[in-house]
C-alpha positions in Angstrom: -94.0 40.3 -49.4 -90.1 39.2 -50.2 -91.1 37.1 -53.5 -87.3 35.1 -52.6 -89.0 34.0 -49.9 -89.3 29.6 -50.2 -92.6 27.9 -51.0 -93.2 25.4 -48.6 -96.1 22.6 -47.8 -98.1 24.9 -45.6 -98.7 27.3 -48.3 -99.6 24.5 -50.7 -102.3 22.9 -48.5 -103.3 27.1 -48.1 -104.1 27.8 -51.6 -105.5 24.3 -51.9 -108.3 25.5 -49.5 -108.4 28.6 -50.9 -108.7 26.9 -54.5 -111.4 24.3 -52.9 -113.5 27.6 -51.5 -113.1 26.2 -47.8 -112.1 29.4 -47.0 -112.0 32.9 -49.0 -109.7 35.1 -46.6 -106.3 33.6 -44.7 -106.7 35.0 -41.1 -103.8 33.7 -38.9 -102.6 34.7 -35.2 -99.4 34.6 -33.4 -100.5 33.1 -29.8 -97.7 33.4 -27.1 -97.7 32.8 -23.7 -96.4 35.9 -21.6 -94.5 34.1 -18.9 -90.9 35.4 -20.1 -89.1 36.8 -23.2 -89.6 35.0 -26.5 -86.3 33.1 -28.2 -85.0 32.4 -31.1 -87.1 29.1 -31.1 -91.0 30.6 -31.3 -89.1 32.8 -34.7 -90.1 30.1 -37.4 -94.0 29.9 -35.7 -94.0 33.6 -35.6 -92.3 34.4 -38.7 -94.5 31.8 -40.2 -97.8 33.5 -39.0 -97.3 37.3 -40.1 -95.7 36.1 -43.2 -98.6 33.5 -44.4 -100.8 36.2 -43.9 -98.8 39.1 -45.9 -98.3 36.7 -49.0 -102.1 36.2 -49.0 -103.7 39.6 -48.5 -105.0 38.7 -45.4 -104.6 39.6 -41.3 -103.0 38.4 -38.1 -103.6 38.8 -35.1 -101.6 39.0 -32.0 -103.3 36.6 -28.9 -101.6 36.4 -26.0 -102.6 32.8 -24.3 -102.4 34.7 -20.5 -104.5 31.7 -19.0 -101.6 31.0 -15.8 -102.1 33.9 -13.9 -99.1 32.4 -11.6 -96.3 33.4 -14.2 -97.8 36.2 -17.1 -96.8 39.8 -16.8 -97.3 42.8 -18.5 -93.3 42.8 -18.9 -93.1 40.4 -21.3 -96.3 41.1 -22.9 -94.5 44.4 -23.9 -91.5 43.2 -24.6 -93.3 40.4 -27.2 -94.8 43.6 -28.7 -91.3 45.0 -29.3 -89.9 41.8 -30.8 -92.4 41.5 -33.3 -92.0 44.8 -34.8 -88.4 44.5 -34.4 -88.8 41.5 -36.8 -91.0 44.3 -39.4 -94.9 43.0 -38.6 -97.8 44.3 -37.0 -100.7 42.5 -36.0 -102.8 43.7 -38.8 -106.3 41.8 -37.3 -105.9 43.2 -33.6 -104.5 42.5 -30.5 -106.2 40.2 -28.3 -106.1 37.9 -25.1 -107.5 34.8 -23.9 -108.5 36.4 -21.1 -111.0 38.6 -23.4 -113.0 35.1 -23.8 -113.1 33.8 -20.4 -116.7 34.5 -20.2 -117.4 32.9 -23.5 -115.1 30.3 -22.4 -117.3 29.6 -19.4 -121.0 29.9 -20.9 -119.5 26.7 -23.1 -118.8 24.8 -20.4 -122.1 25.2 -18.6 -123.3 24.1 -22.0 -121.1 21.0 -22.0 -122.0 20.1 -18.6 -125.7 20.3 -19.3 -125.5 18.4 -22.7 -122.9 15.4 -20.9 -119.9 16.4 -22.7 -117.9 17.9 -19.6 -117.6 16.7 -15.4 -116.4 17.7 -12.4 -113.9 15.7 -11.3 -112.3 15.4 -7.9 -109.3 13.2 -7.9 -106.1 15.0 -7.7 -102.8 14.8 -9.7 -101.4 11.9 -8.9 -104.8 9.9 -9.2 -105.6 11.2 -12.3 -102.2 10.7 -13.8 -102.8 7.3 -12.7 -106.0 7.0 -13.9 -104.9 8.2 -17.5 -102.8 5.3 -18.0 -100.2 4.9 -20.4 -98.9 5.0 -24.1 -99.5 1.3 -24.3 -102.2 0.7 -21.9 -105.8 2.6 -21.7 -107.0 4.4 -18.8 -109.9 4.2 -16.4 -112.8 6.6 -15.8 -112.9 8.3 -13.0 -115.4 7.5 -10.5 -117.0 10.9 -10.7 -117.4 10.5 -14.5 -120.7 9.9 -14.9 -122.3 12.2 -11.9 -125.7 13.7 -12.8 -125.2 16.6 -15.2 -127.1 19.1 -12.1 -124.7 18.0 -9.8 -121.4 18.5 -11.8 -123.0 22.1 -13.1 -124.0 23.1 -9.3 -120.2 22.0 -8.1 -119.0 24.1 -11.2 -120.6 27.2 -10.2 -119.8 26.9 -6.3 -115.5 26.4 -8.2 -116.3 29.4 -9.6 -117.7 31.0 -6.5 -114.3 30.1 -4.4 -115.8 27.4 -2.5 -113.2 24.7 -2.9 -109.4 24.6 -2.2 -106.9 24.4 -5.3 -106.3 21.0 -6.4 -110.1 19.7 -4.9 -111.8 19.8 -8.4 -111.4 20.3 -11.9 -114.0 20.3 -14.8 -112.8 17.7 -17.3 -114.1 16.6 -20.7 -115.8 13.7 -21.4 -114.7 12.0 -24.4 -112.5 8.7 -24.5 -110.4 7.2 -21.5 -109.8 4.3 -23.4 -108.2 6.4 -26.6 -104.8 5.2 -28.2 -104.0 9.2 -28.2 -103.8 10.2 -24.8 -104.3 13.8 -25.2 -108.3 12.7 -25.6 -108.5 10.8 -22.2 -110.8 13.6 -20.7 -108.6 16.2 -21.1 -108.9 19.5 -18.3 -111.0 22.4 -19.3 -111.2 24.3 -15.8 -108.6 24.4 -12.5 -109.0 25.8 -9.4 -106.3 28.6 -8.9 -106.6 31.2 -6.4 -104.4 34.3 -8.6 -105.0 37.8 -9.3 -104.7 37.9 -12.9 -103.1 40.6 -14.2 -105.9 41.9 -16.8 -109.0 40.5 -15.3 -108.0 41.1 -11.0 -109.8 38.4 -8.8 -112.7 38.4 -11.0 -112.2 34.6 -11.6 -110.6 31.8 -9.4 -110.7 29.0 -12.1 -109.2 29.3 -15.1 -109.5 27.5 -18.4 -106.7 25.1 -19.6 -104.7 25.9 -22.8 -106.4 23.2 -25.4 -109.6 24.1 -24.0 -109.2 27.8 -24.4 -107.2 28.4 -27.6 -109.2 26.8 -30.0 -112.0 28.8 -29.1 -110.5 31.7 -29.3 -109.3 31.1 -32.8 -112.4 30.0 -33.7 -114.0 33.3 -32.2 -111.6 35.5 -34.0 -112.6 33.9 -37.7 -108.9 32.5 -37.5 -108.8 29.7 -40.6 -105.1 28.7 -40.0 -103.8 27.5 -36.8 -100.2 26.9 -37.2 -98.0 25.4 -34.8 -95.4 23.1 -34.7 -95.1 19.5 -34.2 -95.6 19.0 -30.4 -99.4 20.1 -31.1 -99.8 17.3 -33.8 -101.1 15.1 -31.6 -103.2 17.6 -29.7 -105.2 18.0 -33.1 -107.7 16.0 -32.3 -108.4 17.5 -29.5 -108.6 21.4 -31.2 -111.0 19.5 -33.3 -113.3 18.1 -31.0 -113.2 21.3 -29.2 -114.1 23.6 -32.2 -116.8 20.7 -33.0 -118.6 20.2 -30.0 -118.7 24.3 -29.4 -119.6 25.0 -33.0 -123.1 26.0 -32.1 -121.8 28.8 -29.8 -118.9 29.9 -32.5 -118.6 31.6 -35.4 -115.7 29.8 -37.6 -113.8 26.1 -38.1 -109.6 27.0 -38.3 -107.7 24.4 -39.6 -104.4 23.3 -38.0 -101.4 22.5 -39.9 -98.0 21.8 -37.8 -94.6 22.1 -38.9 -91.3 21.1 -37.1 -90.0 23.5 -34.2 -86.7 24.8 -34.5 -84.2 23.0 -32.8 -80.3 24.7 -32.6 -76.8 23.7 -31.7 -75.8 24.7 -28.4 -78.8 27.2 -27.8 -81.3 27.1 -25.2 -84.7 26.4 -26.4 -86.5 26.2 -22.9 -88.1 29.1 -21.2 -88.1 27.6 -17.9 -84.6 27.5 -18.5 -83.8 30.5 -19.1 -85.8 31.8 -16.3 -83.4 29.5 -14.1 -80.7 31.3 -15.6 -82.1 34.7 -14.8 -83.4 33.5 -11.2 -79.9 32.4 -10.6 -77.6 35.1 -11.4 -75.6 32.9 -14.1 -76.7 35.6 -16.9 -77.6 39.6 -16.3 -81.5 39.4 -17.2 -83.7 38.1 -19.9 -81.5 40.9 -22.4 -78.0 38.9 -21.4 -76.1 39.2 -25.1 -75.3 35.4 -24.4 -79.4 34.3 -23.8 -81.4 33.5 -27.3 -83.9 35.7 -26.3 -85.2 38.0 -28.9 -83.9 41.4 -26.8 -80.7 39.5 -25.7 -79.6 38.9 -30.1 -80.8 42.9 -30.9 -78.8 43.9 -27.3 -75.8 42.0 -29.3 -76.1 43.6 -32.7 -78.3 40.9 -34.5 -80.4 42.4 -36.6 -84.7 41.5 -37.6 -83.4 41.0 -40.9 -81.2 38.8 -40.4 -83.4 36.4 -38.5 -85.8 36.9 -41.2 -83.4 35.7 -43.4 -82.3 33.0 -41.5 -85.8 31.2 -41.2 -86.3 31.2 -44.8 -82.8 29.6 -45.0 -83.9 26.6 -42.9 -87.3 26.6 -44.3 -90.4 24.5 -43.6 -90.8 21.3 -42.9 -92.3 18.1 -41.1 -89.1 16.9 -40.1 -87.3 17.4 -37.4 -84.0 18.4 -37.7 -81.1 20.4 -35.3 -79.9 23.5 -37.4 -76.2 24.2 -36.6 -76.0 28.2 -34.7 -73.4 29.1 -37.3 -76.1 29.2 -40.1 -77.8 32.2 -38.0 -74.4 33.7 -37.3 -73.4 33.8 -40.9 -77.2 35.1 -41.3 -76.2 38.4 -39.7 -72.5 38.5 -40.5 -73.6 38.6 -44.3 -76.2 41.5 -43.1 -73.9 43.5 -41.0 -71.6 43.3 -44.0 -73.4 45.5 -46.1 -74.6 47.9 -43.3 -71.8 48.3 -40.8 -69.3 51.2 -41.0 -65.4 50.4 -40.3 -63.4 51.3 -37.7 -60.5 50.3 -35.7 -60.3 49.0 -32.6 -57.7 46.9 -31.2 -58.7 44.7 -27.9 -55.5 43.2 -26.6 -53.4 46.5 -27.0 -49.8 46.7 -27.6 -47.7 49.6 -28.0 -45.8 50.7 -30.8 -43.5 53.4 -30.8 -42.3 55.2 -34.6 -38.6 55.6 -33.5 -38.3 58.3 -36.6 -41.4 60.2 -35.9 -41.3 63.3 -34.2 -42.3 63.2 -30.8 -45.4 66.0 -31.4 -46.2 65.6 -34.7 -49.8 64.2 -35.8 -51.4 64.0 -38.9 -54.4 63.2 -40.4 -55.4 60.1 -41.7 -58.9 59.8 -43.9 -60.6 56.6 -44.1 -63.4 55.2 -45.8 -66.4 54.4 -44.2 -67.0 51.4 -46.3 -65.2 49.9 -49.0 -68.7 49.0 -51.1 -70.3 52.1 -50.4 -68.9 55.2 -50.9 -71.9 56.6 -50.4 -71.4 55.8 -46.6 -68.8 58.4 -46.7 -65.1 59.1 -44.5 -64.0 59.9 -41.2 -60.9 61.5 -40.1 -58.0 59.4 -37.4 -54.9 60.5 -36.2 -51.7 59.1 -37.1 -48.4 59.5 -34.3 -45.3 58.4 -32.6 -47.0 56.0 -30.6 -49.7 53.4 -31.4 -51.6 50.6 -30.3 -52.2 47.5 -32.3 -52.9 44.2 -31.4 -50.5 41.6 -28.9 -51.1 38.6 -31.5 -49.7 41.0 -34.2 -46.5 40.9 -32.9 -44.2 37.7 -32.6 -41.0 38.1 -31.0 -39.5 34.6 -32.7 -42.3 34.1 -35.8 -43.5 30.9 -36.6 -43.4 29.4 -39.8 -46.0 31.6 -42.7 -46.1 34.4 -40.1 -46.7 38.0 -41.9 -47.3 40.0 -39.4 -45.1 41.9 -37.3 -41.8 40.8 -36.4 -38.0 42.0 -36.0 -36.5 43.1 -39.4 -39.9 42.6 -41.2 -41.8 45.5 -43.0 -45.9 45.6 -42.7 -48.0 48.1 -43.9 -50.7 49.9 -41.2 -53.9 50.5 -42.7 -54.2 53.4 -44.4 -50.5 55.2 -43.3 -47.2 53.8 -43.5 -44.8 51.0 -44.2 -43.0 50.0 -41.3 -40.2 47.9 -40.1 -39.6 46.2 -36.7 -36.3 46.7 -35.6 -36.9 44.7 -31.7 -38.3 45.6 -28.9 -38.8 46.5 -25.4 -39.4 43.9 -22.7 -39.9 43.8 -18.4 -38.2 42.3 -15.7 -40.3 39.1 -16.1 -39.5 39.7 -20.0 -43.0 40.6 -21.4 -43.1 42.6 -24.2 -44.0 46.1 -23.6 -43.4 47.9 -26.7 -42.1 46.8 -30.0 -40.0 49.6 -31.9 -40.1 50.2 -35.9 -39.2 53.1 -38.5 -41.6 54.1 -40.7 -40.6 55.0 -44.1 -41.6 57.9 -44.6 -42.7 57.9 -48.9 -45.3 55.2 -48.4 -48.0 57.9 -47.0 -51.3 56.6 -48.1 -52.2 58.3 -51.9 -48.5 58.7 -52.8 -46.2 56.8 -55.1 -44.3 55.0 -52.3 -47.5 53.6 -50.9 -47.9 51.0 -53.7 -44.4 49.5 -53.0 -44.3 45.8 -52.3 -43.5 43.8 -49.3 -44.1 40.6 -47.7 -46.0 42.0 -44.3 -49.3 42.3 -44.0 -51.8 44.7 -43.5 -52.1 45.4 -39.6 -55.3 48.2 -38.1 -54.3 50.2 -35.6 -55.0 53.3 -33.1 -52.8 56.4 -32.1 -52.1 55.9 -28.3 -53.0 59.5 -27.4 -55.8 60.2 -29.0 -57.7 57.3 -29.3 -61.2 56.4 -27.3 -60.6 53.7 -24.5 -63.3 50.8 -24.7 -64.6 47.6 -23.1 -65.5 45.0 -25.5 -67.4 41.9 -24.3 -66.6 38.5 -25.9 -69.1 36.0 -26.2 -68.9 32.2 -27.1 -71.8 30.1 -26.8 -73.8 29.7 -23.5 -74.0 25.9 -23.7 -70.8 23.1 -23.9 -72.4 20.7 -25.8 -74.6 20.6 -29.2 -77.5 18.6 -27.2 -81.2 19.5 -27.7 -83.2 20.3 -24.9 -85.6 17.6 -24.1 -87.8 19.8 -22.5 -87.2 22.5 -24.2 -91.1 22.6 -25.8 -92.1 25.8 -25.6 -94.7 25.6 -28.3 -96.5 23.5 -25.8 -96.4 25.2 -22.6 -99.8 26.1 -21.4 -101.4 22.9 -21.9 -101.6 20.5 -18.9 -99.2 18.2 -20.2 -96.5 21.2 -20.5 -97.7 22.6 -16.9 -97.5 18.7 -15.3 -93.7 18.7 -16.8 -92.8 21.6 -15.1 -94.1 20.8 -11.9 -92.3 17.4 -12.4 -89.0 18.5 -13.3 -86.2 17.7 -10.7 -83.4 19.4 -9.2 -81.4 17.1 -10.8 -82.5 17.8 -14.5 -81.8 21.6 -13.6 -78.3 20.7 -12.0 -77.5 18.7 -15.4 -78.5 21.3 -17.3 -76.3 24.0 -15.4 -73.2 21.7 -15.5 -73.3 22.2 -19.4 -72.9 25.9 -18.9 -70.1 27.2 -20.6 -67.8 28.9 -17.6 -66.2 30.9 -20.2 -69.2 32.4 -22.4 -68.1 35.9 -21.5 -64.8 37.6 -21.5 -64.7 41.4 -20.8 -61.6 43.3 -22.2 -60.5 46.6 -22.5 -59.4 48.2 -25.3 -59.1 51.2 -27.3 -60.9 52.5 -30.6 -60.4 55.4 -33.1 -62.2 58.6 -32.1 -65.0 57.8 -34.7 -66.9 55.3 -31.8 -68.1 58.8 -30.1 -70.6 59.0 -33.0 -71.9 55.8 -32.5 -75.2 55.7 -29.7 -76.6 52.5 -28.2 -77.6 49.8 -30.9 -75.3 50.7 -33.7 -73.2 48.3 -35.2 -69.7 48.8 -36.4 -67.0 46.4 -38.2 -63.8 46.4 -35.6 -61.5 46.1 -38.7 -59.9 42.5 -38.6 -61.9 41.6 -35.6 -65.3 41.7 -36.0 -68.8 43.2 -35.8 -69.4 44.8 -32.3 -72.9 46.7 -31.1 -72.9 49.4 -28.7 -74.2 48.1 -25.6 -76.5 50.6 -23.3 -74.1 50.1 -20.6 -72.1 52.6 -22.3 -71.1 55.7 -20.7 -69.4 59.2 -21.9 -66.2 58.1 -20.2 -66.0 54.7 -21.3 -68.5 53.0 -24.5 -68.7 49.2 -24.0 -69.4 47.1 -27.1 -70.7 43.3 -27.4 -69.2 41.2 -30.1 -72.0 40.2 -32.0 -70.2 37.6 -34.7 -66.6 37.4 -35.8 -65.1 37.7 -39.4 -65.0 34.1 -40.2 -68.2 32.4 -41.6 -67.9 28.5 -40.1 -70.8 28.2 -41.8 -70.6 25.9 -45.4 -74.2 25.7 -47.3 -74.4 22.6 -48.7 -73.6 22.5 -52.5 
């Protein structure tokens, strides 16, 4: 347990039961859905889970909520896996599913059926979103509320036998149509839906709604704090009552406690979402370097870390707020920093040719690795006649405060020479296609002449001959705008409300939502980079000296490495003072 990591109010009311003897071990769980690739957003609930229970000598366990059949997969449910020790936990009280409680799940609605606490109910979706009523008005029973316990129980049993269409029946509670909250006007325990599920086959035909289902599987697995964030606040009442009314046929009472979701500038934070993107070709899979997903930000370079670090930095809290993405990115620039090796790599290549270097003659240049850690060691690059460095190092006619390369000026290139433009060489249509210089020849790096003064700056470079030929892809931000998704409640999903939005949203919302796409989130270059990049194998990050931090992308072949920009140089991120 990091001891920098924040106090924060969920930890206080924690010891507060602890203190009180409410409970004497924390047991927590991390609950997701597997219906598509976790984000960046579900990082502060699961950060907060595993951690809570590592400060306090406790467990957690790992629960997937598989109760839609229609859209789980083992895919994701490995992938989850992955992310989760790629942020450093283990589910140190088990691994688990909802599925492994079905039965359990359906011997306590038999029970609620008998004792008058549950109903089957035959209106469909429309009628019963009608029959709920509204934020300001109550709703109505049904007018199969109050059929004979034998008679719902019977109709129950036939659901579960595959007698009835989807959509015919559901098995509802019974507890308050009239209630101000409307999460407790007879909520769904039990839907008709005819899918093979992925763990349990065509054992079962119904299958038991979120709220119904998670609560008693915390309550089975001795968890004592449920935390979630806010959109389940006013589902509380509901865990509750579940937890209550089944307490005879469980072994322990969790306490919830929510906390704010995380909401970010210009990031996705809806799965259904970003399964449109993925459906419709506008990104390369749920791994796309521009997606939030989990494998998308390690596919780019980001590191567990980092993330780590970065929900700490925003902390806990009640209230919501929109973090700006640059406080992640300056997250994982300052961890790369430390971490990443050097090299160079220049992406928008121009050539240089040493007009008073011999045409065969190469020598060796030795760099460092790292300029904090010499323990990171040096690598070898070759220095010639002609070179590469970057197009916007080079200014024909310089504007005002330029330093960089330009006719009759003097820079130094890192690590070699001194050397002066003296023009250069243009085409027909007057591009620039080479730029000429002298290198004086005492300013080899580790010898008196090196230290000599000048004006220029300091430019990286690569020797056009030898060096490696890259593609490097670019990415800005997948989004145009800094608006929050509306619907973006993942947290939620699973629960009938979260399930009716779904089915509810329009073509419209999704074309709104595509016109905000930015068309220009990916540019692919190609480049070249010293030699050292052959070392480097899929995952590893390097500093592109004066350009940035760029992972090695799987894509990369023998012939040809390809490298994703994970963050640039420049923190635009200011902590408040």
């Amino acid at each position: 347990m990091d001891e920098t990591v924040k106090s924060n109010f969920i930890w206080d009311a924690i010891e507060e039961d602890l203190r009180e003897g409410r409970y004497t071990q924390v047991h927590t769980r991390f609950p997701p859905e597997p219906n598509g690739y976790m984000h960046i957003g579900h990082c502060k609930a699961l950060i907060m889970d595993f951690l809570t229970a590592e400060k306090y000598g406790g467990k957690c366990n790992l629960r997937f909520d598989d109760t839609n059949p229609a859209k789980e997969d083992m895919e994701y449910v490995y992938n989850i896996e992955k992310d989760i020790r790629w942020l450093g936990f283990n589910w140190t009280g088990g691994l688990f599913y909802a599925s492994d409680y079905y039965d359990k799940c359906y011997e306590i609605a038999e029970d609620w059926i008998r004792r008058g606490l549950a109903y089957v109910d035959e209106l469909d979706k429309d009628e019963m979103r009608a029959y709920r009523g509204t934020l300001t008005e109550p709703g109505k029973n049904s007018p199969w509320r109050d059929r004979p316990a034998e008679e719902s129980l019977d109709l129950f049993r036939r659901m579960r036998n595959g007698e009835f269409p989807e959509g015919s029946k559901t098995l509802r509670m019974k507890i308050d149509m009239a209630s101000p909250n409307v999460v407790m006007r007879d909520p769904t325990m039990y839907r008709i839906l005819y899918k093979e599920h992925w763990r349990t086959g065509n054992k079962w035909c119904i299958y038991p709604m979120y709220d119904f289902a998670h609560p008693i599987g915390d309550a089975l697995e001795g968890i004592t704090h449920s935390l979630c964030s806010l959109e389940y606040e006013i589902h509380r009442p509901l865990y509750d009552w579940v937890v209550e009314h089944a307490q005879n046929m469980l072994p322990a009472k969790p306490r919830q406690i929510e906390f704010a979701r995380l909401n970010m500038t210009r990031t996705v934070m809806s799965k259904r979402y970003l399964r449109a993107l993925v459906e419709g070709g506008y990104v390369r899979g749920w791994d796309d370097p521009r997606m939030p997903t989990l494998s998308a930000l390690r596919r780019r370079g980001y590191t567990g870390r980092a993330v780590r670090d970065f929900v700490d930095r925003i902390g806990m809290s009640k209230a919501d707020s929109v973090v700006d993405a640059a406080v992640l990115e300056s997250c994982v620039r300052s961890d790369l920093d430390d971490t990443s090796a050097r090299v160079m790599a220049v992406l928008d290549p121009l050539k240089v040719i040493l007009t008073n270097w011999p045409e065969d003659k190469t020598v060796d240049v030795v760099m460092e690795n790292h300029p904090k850690h010499p323990e990171m060691g040096t690598h070898t690059t070759t220095f010639g006649k002609e070179l590469y460095i970057e197009r916007e190092d080079f200014m024909e006619e310089p504007i005002k405060g330029y330093k960089r390369m330009y006719p009759g000026n003097e820079v130094r290139l890192k690590g070699a020479y001194i050397v002066r433009c003296d023009g250069c060489e243009k085409d027909e249509e007057g591009n620039v296609t080479a730029v000429l210089c002298t290198v004086d020849l005492d300013t080899a790096s580790g010898t008196p002449g090196a230290d000599r003064k000048i004006k220029g700056a300091t430019l990286h470079w690569v020797h056009a001959q030898s060096a490696v030929p890259i593609e490097a892809r670019l990415y800005e931000n997948l989004l145009l705008d800094d608006e929050v998704d509306a619907d973006g409640a993942d947290e939620a999903e699973g629960n009938e409300e979260a399930e009716n939005a779904e089915e509810n949203s329009t073509d419209r919302k999704l074309k709104a939502f595509i016109r905000r796409l930015n068309p220009d989130s990916l540019k692919v270059t190609k480049g070249y980079a010293e030699s050292a990049v052959r070392e480097a194998k899929a995952g590893d990050t390097l500093q592109f000296m004066r350009v940035g931090y760029f992972c090695m992308d799987p894509d990369s072949t023998e012939d040809l490495p390809v490298f994703n920009r994970t963050v640039g140089l420049r923190d635009g991120f200011k902590p408040q003072k």
